[in-house]
Each structure stands twice: as C-alpha cells, then as structure tokens.
LUMMARGU-698595 format. One line per field, with one value per residue (C-alpha): residue number from 1; residue in three letters; chain; x, y, z. Coordinates in steps of 0.2 Angstrom, whole numbers, plus 5000, padded with zeros to 4 digits. Each point is the difference from the previous one (the first is absolute). Example, Ala and Ser with C-alpha at 12.3 -4.5 7.8 and 13.67 -1.06 7.14 Angstrom:
nuvex	1:2;
kevex	ala:ser;
lumnu	A:A;
xx	5062:5006;
yy	4978:5017;
zz	5039:4997;
//
This chain:
nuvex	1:2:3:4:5:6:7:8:9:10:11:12:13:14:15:16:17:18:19:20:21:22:23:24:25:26:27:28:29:30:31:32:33:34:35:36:37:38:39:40:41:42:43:44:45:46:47:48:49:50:51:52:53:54:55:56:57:58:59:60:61:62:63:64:65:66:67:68:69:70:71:72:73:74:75:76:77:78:79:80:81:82:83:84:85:86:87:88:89:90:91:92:93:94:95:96:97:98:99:100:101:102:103:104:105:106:107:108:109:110:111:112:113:114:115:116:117:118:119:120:121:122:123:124:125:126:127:128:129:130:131:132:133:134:135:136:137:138:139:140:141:142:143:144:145:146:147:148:149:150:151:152:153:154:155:156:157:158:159:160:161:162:163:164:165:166:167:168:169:170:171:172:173:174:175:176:177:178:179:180:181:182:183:184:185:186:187:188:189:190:191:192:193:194:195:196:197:198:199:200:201:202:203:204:205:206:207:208:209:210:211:212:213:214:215:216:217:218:219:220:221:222:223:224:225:226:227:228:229:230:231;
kevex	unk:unk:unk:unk:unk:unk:unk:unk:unk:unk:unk:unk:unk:unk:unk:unk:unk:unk:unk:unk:unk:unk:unk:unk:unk:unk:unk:unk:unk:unk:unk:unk:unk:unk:unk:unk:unk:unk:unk:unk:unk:unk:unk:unk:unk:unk:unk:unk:unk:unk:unk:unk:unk:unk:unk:unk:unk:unk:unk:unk:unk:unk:unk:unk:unk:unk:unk:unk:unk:unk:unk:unk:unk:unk:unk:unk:unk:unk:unk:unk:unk:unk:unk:unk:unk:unk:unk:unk:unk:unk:unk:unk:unk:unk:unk:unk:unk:unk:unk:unk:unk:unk:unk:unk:unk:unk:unk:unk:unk:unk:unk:unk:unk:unk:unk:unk:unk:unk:unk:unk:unk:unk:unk:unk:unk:unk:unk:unk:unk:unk:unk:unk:unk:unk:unk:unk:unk:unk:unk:unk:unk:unk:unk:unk:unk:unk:unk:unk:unk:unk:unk:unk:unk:unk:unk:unk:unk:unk:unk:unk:unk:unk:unk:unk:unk:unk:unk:unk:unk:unk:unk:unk:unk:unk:unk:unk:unk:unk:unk:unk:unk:unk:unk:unk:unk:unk:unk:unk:unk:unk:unk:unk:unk:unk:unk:unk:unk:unk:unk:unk:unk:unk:unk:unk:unk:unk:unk:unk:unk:unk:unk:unk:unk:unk:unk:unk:unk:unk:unk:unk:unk:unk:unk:unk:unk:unk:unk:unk:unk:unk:unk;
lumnu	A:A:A:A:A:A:A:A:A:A:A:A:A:A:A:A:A:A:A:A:A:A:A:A:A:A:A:A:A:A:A:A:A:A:A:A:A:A:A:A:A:A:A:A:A:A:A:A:A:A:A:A:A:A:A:A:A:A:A:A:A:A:A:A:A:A:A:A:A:A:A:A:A:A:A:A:A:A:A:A:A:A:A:A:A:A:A:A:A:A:A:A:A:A:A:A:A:A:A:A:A:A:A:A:A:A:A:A:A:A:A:A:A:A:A:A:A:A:A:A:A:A:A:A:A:A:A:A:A:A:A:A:A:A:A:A:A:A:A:A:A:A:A:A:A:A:A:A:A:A:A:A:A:A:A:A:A:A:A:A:A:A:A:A:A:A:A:A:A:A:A:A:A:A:A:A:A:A:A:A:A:A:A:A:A:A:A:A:A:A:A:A:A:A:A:A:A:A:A:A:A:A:A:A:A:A:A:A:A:A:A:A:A:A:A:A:A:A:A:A:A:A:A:A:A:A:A:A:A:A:A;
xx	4888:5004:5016:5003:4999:5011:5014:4998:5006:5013:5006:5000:5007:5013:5002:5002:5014:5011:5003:5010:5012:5000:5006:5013:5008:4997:5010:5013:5004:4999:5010:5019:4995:4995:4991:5011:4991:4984:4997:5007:5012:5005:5000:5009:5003:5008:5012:4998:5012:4991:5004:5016:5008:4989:5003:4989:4991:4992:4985:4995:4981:4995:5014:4994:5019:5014:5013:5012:4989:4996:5007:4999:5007:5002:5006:5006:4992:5017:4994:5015:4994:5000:5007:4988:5005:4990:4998:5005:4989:4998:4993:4992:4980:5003:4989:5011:5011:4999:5004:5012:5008:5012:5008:4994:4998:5002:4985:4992:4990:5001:4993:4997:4996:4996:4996:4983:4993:5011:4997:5016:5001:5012:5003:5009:5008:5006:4994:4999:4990:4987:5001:4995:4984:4997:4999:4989:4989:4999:4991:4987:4995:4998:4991:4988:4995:4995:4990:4990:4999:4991:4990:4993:4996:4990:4991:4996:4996:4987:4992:4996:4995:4987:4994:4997:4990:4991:4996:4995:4986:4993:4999:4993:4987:4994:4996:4990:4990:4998:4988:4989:4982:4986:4988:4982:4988:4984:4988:4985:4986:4991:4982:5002:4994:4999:4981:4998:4999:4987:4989:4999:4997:4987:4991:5001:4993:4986:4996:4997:4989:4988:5001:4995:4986:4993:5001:4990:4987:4999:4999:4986:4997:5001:4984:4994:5001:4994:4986:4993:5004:4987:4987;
yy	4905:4996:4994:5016:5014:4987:4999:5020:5002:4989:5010:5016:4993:4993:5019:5007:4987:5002:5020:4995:4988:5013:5014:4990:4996:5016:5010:4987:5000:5020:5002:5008:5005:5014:4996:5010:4994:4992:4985:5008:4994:5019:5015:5013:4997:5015:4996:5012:5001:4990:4986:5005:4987:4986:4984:4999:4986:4994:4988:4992:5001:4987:4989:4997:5003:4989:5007:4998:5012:5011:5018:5012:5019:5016:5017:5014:5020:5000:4984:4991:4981:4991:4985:4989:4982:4987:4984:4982:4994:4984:5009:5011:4993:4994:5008:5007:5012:5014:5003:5017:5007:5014:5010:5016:5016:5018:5010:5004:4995:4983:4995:4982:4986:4981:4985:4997:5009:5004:5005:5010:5000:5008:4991:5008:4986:4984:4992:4983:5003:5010:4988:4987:5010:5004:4981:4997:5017:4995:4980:5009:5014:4986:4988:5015:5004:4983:4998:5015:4995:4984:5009:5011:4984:4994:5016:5001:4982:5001:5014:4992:4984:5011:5009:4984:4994:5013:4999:4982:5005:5013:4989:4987:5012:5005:4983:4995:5017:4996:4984:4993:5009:4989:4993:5003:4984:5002:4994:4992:4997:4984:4998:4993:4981:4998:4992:5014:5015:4987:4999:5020:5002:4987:5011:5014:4995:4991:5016:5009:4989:5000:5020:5001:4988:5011:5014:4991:4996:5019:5008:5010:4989:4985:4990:5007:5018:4993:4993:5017:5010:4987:5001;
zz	5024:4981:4996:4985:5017:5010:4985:4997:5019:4998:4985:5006:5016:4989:4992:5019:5005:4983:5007:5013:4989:4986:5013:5008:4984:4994:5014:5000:4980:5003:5017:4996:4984:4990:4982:4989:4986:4999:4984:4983:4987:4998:5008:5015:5019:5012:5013:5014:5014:5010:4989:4995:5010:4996:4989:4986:4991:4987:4999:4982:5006:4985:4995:4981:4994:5000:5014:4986:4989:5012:5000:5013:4998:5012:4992:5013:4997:4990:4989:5007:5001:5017:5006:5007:5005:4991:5013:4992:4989:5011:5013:4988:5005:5019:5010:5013:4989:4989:4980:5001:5013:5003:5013:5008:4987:5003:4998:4985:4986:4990:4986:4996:4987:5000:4993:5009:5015:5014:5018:5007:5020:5009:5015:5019:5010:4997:4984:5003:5017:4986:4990:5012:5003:4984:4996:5015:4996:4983:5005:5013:4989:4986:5011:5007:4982:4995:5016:4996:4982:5006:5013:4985:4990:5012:5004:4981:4999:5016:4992:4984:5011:5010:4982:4992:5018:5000:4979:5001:5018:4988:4986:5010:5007:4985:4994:5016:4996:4981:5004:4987:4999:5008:4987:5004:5003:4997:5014:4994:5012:4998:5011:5017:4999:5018:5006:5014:4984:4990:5016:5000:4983:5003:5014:4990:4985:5009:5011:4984:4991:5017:4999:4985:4999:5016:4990:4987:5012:5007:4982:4998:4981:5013:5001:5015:4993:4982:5008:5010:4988:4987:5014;
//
C-alpha cells in the first residue's frame, strides 16, 4: 500500500479519536452552568429565575490586558452599576479561577461593558467543585482540538503526497511515450558472391548460346534451306 493512503488513515483516524476528548471536556467545562453571555466586550445578559439563585462569573476569554487595567462594568434595567468582585491580580491568569465574580442577582436585564472579551457564566452548586471541572474540561477540549488539528494536517498533507505521485507517473508516462522517431536505413543489396549462384548463371548462359545456335541451324536462311532453295 503506498505510504500517502496509510498516513491519510492515520489522519482521519486521528480526526475520529480527538471527538471523544473534545466531548469530554466539552460537557465538563459546560456541566452546572448556563452561558449567560457568549465572547463579547459589551453587550446584555437576562437572569431568569432559574438563574436567580446562581453565582455569576466572569472569564477574560483573551488576557491581552493588564489585570490592573482591566475594567469590567454591569448596569441594572435602572442603570444602577453592579458590584462584581475582581479576583487578586496574583491569581488573575491561573488557570483554575475566574476574573469577576458576584453573588446571585434578581431577575432581570443587564447590560454590560469590558475591557476585552468576557464570557459571563452563572454557575448552580458549589463553585469551587465547577471550577475543578471547568479546569479539567477546559485541558481535554484543548487537547481534543489540537489532535484533530493534527489529524487534518496529515490528511491534507497525504493528499498533496498522492497528487504529486500520481503527477510525476503521468509525467513519466508521457516521456516513455514521447520516444525519438526511428531513422530509416537504407538497405542496399549487393549481388550474391557465393560459387553455387555463379555455377547457375554458368548453366544458364551456356544453355542459351546452344539454343540459339540450333535455331541458327533450323533457320530456313540456314545452309540447308539456302541450298534447296538455289537448287
């Protein structure tokens, strides 16, 4: 089998197995939590009641701001500002904590403004426990996405491997077809010097000559005729 199908099944085999990594991760980042807000520096999340009782938090989904710089403010349907609880800026970029956080709201509107792009959760049971999962989601999604992106590499590469295979057998093809045209070389053909023919052609001339004197000899201007017709 050639090696570019063999590295293309290997790819998408690769492809198949991140699924179950992403989905893992996935359901755990996800589990005891409703998205309130998806990736935005600006915008509006609702708080239903089903969320009413829940904690809210804040992910800064980039970190391309300084936690001292970094600003991050919630207005009620009355426009009265929000208190959310910015976490110590020593812990600010661990992985296993969040960037805002505030007790549970009553329901309601909310309009919101950041800094950078913000991912507001609100979470229903212990935190730290989500937190915890969120970490561990967070690694196997991550991991699952850069084995597929591998797996896709090597799909793309097989495929430009088994083109370029299959180019240069054409290519090589063509120039067993194009072959240089076959000069002509004239045959001359000389007499045949062997003793055998020259004893035939020897025969034969001498045959001939002894016809042709009997037909001298049979002629009626012969002698024999010349002389019966003087007489």
């Amino acid at each position: 089998m050639q090696g570019h199908l063999i590295v293309k099944r290997i790819g998408w085999g690769l492809v198949l197995l991140a699924l179950l990594p992403f989905v893992i991760g996935v359901s755990l980042s996800t589990s005891d939590a409703i998205l309130l807000s998806d990736v935005g520096r600006s915008g509006m999340f609702e708080i239903t009641e089903e969320e009413a009782g829940m904690v809210i938090i804040v992910f800064d989904e980039y970190g391309v701001i300084e936690c001292s710089e970094y600003e991050f403010n919630v207005f009620d349907e009355n426009q009265q500002r929000i208190m959310f609880t910015k976490t110590d800026c020593e812990k600010w970029w661990e992985e296993s904590t969040y960037q805002f956080t505030s007790e549970a709201l009553p329901p309601g509107m909310y309009d919101f403004d950041a800094s950078d792009d913000v991912e507001i959760l609100a979470v229903k049971g212990d935190l730290e426990t989500y937190m915890e999962n969120y970490v561990i989601g967070e690694f196997l999604s991550s991991l699952g996405c850069g084995i597929c992106c591998f797996g896709i590499v090597a799909v793309v590469g097989s495929s430009r491997m088994g083109a370029a295979t299959a180019y240069g057998a054409e290519n090589q093809v063509i120039l067993m077809g194009q072959g240089q045209p076959v000069e002509a070389i004239p045959v001359v053909a000389e007499p045949v010097q062997s003793s055998m023919y020259q004893e035939i052609v020897r025969q034969a001339e001498t045959v001939v000559s002894t016809v042709e004197d009997a037909e001298d000899e049979a002629s009626p201007n012969g002698s024999f005729w010349g002389g019966i017709t003087e007489d």
